[in-house]
N, C-alpha and C positions, 0 to 999 in steps of 0.2 A: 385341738382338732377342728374345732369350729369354726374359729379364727384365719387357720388356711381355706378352711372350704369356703369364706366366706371372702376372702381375696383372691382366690381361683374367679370365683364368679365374674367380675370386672374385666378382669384377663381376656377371657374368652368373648368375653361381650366386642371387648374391643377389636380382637382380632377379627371379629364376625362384619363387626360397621369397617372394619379397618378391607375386607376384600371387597366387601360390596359394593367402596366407592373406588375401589381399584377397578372393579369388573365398569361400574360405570363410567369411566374416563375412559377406560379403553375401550369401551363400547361407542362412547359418543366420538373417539378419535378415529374408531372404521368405519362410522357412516360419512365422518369428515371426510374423509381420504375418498371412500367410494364415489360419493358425491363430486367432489375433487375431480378425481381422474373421469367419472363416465362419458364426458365431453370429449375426452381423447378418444376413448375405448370407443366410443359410437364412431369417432372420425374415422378412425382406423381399420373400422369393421367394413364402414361405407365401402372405403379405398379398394379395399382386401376383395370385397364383393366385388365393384364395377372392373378394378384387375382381372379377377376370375371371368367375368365375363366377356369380356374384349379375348379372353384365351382358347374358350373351348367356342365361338364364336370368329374364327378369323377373319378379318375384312371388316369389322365393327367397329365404328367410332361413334356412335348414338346409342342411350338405351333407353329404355322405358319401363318403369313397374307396370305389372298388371295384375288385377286380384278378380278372382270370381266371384260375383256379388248379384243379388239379385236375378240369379240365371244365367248371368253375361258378363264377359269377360270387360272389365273395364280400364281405363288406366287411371290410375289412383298413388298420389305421393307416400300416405300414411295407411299402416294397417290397422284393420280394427280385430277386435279381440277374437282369436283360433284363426284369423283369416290368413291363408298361403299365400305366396307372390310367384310370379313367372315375370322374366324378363325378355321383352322385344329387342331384337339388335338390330340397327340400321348403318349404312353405307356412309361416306360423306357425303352424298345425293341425297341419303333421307329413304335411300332401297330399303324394305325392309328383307335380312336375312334370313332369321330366325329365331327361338327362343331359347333364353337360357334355363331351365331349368332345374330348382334345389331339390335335394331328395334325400333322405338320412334311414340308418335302418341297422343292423346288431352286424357285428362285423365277430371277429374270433376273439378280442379282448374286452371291447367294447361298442359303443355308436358310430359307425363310420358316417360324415355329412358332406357331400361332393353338390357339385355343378356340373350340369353335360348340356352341350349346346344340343338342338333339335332345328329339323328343318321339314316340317309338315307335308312340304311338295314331291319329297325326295326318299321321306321315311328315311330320314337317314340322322344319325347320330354324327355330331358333326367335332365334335370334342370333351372328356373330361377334365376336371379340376377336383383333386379331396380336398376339402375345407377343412376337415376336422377327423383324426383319426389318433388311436392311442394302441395300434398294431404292435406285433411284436417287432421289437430292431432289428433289423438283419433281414428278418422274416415277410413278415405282416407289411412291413412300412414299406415294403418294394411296389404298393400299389399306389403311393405318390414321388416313390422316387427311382423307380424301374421305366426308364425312358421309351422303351420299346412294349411295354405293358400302357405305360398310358398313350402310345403312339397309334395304338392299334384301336383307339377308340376315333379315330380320325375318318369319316368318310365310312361308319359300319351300318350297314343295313340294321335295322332295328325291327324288320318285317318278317318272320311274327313275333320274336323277341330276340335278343341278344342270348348265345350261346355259349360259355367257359367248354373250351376242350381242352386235353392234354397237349402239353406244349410241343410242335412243331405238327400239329394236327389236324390243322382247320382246313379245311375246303369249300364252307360255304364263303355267303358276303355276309353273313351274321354272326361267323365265330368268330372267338379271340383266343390265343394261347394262355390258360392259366401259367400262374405264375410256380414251379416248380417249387416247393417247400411253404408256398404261400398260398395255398389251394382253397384254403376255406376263405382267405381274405379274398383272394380274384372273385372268387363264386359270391363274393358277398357284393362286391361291387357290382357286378352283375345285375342281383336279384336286388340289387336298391332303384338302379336305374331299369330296367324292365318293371318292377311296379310300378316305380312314380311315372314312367312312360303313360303306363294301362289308367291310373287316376285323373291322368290330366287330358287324355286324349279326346276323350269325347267334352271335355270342354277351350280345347282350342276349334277357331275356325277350321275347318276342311278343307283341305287341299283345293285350289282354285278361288279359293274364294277372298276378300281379302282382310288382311291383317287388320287387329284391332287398331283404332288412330290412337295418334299421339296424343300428351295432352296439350303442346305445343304445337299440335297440326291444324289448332283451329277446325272448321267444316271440312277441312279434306282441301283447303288449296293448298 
């Protein structure tokens, strides 16, 4: 009896070193790969972003990061740590239009993360984009793929916030038609972009006055 227990022992040992250096190769082969691919995954996020923004921004072929930093709105290539971004959109003249705007926030499945253009002069919401949504199919997801739902964010009054009514209901210049069976998701889109509207408003410039420069605009000639 002794004999078995005493060659069990090695058994187990070995199986033990034997996962260990299993979990390490495989471990050292997902930072590889991570590491690997992050250079695409950053490109493609890039792309995915300036696309979005050229979308809910129509007339845009220039953009500019801008981050709030020391009080003031600056433009700034790289973020630093918690710091948000907002982007400028400019004309092929170098007009400035407006800004694009990220904003994320609990939708009916999960975090819905969109872009909605803004134009300070006009209080007017000028287009969205979902970035990021895990909605129901069928359902939920009609808030990036219901064309007359994201249509309707074209040119809407955002003064004094954006409004979900029941679909075929609206009468102001701030409603939208929720989405029938998508009720919670419309409302949630909603209530993403009317708060990130209310957090960033009082740190954009003020209507009349004018847009943050570029950082390629040198002194403003």
């Amino acid at each position: 009896m002794n004999t078995g227990a005493n060659a069990a022992a090695p058994s187990s040992l070995r199986l033990i070193l034997t996962l260990a250096i299993a979990g390490l190769i495989s471990g050292i082969a997902i930072i590889g790969i991570y590491e690997s691919t992050l250079p695409t995954i950053t490109a493609n996020k890039a792309r995915e972003l300036r696309e979005a923004v050229f979308k809910v921004l129509p007339g845009v072929s220039q953009m500019q990061q801008f981050v709030w930093r020391g009080d003031q709105l600056i433009a700034a290539e790289d973020l630093q740590k918690d710091e948000e971004a907002v982007y400028g959109g400019y004309d092929e003249n170098g007009e400035f239009v407006g800004y694009a705007i990220p904003g994320a926030g609990p939708g009916f499945q999960d975090t819905i993360g969109l872009l909605f253009g803004f134009t300070p002069e006009q209080q007017l919401v000028l287009g969205m984009e979902v970035l990021e949504s895990r909605e129901t199919p069928g359902l939920g997801d009609k808030i990036y793929k219901d064309a007359d739902f994201v249509g309707s964010f074209s040119k809407l009054s955002i003064d004094p916030e954006i409004v979900a009514v029941k679909k075929g209901t609206t009468s102001q210049p701030n409603e939208i038609d929720a989405i029938t069976g998508a009720t919670i998701s419309s409302k949630a889109v909603v209530r993403i972009i009317n708060k990130t509207h209310s957090d960033w408003i009082q740190r954009l410039p003020p209507p009349g006055s004018e847009p943050p420069l570029r950082q390629d605009a040198g002194d403003g000639s």
